[in-house]
C-alpha positions as CSV (number, residue, x, y, z in Angstrom):
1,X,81.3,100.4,90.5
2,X,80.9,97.2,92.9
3,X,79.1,97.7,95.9
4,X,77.8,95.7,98.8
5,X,74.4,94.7,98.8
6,X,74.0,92.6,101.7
7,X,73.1,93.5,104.9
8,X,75.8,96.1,106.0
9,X,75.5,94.9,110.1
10,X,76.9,92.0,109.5
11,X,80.1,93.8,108.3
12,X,80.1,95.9,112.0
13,X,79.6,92.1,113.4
14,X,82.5,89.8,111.5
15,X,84.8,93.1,112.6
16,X,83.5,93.3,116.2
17,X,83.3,97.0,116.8
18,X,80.9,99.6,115.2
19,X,81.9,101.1,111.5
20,X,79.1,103.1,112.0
21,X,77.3,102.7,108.6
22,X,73.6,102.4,109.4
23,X,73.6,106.1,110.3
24,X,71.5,106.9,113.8
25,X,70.3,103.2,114.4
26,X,74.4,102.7,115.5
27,X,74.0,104.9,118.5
28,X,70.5,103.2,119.4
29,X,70.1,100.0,121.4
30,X,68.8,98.3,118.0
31,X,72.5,98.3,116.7
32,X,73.4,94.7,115.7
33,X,76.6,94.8,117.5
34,X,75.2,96.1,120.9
35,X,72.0,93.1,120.2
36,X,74.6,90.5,118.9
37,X,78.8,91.1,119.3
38,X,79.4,87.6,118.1
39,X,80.6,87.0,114.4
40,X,77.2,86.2,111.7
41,X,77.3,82.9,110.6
42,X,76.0,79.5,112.2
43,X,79.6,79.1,114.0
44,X,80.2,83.0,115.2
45,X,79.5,82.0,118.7
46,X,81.4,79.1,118.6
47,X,85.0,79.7,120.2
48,X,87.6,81.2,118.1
49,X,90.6,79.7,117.6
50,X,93.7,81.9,117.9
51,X,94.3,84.4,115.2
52,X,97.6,84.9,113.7
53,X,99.5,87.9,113.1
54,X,98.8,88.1,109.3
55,X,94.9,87.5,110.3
56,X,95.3,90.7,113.1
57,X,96.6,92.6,110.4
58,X,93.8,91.8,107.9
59,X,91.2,92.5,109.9
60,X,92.3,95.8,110.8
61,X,92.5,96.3,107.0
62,X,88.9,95.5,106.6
63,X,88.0,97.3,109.4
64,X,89.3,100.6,108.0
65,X,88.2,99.9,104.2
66,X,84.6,98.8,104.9
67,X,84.4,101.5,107.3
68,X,85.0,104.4,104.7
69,X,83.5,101.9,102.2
70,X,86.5,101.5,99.5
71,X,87.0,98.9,97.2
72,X,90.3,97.0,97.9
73,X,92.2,98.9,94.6
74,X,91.1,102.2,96.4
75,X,92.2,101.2,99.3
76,X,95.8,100.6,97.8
77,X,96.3,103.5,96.3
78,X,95.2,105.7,99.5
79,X,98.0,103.5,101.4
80,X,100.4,104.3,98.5
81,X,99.7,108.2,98.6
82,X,100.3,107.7,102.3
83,X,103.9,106.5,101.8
84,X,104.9,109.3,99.9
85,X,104.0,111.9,102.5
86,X,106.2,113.1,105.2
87,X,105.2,111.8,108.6
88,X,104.0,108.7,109.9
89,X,102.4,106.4,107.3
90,X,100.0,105.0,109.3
91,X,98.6,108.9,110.6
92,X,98.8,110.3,106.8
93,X,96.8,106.8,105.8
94,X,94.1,107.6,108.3
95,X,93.9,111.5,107.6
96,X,93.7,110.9,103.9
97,X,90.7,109.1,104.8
98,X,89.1,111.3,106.8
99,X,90.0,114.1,104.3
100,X,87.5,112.3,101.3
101,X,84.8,114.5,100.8
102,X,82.0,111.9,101.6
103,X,83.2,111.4,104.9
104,X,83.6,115.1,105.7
105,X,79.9,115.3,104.4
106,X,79.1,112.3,107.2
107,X,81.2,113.7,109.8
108,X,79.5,117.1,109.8
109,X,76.3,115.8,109.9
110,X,74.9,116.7,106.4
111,X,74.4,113.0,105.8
112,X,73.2,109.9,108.1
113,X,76.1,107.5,107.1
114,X,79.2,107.6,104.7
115,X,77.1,105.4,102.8
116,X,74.3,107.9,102.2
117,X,77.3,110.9,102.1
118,X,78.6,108.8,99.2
119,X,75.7,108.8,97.2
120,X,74.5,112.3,98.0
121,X,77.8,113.5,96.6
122,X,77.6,111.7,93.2
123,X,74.6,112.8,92.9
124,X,76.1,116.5,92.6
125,X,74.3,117.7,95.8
126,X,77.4,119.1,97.1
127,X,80.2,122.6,96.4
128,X,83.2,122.7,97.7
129,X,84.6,126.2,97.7
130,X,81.6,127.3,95.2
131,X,82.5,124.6,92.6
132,X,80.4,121.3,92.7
133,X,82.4,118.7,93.1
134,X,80.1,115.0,92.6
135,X,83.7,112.8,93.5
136,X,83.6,111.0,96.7
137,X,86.8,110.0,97.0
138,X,87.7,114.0,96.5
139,X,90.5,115.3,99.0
140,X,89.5,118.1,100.9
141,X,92.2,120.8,102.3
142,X,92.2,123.2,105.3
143,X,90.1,126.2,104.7
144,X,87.8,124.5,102.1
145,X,84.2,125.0,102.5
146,X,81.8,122.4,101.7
147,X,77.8,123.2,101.3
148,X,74.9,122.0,99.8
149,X,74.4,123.5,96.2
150,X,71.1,126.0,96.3
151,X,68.6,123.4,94.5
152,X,69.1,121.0,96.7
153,X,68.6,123.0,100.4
154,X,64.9,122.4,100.1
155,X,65.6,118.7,99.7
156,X,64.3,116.1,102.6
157,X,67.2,114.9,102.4
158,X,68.4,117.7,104.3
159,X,65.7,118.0,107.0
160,X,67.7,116.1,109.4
161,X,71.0,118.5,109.0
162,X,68.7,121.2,108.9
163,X,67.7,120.2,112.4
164,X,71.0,119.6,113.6
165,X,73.2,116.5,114.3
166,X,73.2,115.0,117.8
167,X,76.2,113.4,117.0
168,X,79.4,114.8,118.2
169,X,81.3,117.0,115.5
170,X,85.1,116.6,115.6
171,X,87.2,119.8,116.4
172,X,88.7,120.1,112.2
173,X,85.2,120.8,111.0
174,X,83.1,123.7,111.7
175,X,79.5,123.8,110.9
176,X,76.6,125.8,110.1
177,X,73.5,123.5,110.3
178,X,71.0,126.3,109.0
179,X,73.4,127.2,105.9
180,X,74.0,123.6,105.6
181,X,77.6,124.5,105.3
182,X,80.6,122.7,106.6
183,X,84.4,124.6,106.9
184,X,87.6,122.2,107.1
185,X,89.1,124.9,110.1
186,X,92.3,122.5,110.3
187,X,93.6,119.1,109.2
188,X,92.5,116.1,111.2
189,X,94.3,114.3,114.0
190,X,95.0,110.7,114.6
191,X,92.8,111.2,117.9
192,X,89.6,112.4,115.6
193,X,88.8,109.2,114.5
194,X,85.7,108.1,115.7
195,X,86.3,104.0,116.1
196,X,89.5,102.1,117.3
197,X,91.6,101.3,114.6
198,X,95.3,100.4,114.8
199,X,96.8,101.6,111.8
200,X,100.3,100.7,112.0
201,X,98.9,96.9,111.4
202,X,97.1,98.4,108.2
203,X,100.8,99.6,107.1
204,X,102.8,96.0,107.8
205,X,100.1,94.0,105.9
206,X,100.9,95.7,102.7
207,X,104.6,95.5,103.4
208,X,104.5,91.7,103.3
């Protein structure tokens, strides 16, 4: 599968807000958009001209797939899903996202980044429910219970869960940092997300 392999920062920069996918160095002063809010390039602090709707919309596209790291096909087919469900399309969109199993590994703290989440899950560290389950893009449901299978708790990659996130949990998850377990206690809302996102553009670009 195609993946980035430049320097992920500049992604948080050309968007202008945090996607939060260098893990603990995003809540430090060292985070490049705190250091450096201007757009990377030799002309990102040179003034912007005025961007038009179709450009609002794309970057708040971008914004939400580099965020949860999908390709653009991915992507797509998340928004299609979205349609089909009852509700709002832009709130199912988001929820759908924040329902993937690598980010409910991120979000509960058993990983650093989605990025690292990602790869920790392919790997077949993770269960859900008992089962291992090594597909990120897997869709978790209330009640499930994700944990980290026995032969990997003694893992290093671990010691930091272990220890206990300081980041703040949302309210859908409950965790146990010593089991290294993590319980979906409801579905999430469209005020969990942790960055500012307006969805509704996400919606209208792919109805063009």
């Amino acid at each position: 599968m195609a993946r980035n392999t430049g320097s992920v920062c500049r992604m948080c920069r050309r968007e202008g807000t945090k996607l939060f996918l260098k893990g603990e160095k995003c809540f430090s002063q060292k985070c490049a958009v705190a250091k450096r809010p201007t757009p990377p390039g030799q002309h990102g602090q040179a003034r912007q001209r005025k961007m038009s709707e179709y450009g609002m919309q794309l970057r708040e596209k971008q914004k939400a797939r580099r965020a949860y790291g999908l390709l653009e096909n991915q992507f797509r087919l998340t928004h299609n899903k979205a349609l089909k469900m009852k509700g709002v399309s832009g709130e199912n969109l988001l929820q759908l996202l924040e329902r993937r199993l690598d980010n409910v590994v991120y979000r509960s703290g058993l990983a650093n980044s989605r990025p690292q989440s990602r790869q920790l899950v392919n790997h077949g560290h993770f269960l859900v429910n008992g089962k291992k389950v090594d597909v990120s893009s897997y869709i978790v449901d209330e009640g499930d219970v994700v944990s980290v299978r026995d032969a990997s708790k003694t893992s290093e990659l671990f010691k930091a869960a272990r220890e206990g996130s300081a980041r703040i949990l949302p309210k859908w998850l409950s965790v146990n940092a010593e089991e290294l377990k993590a319980t979906v206690s409801a579905l999430p809302e469209r005020t969990d997300i942790d960055f500012a996102l307006q969805e509704n553009m996400i919606i209208e670009f792919y109805s063009r």
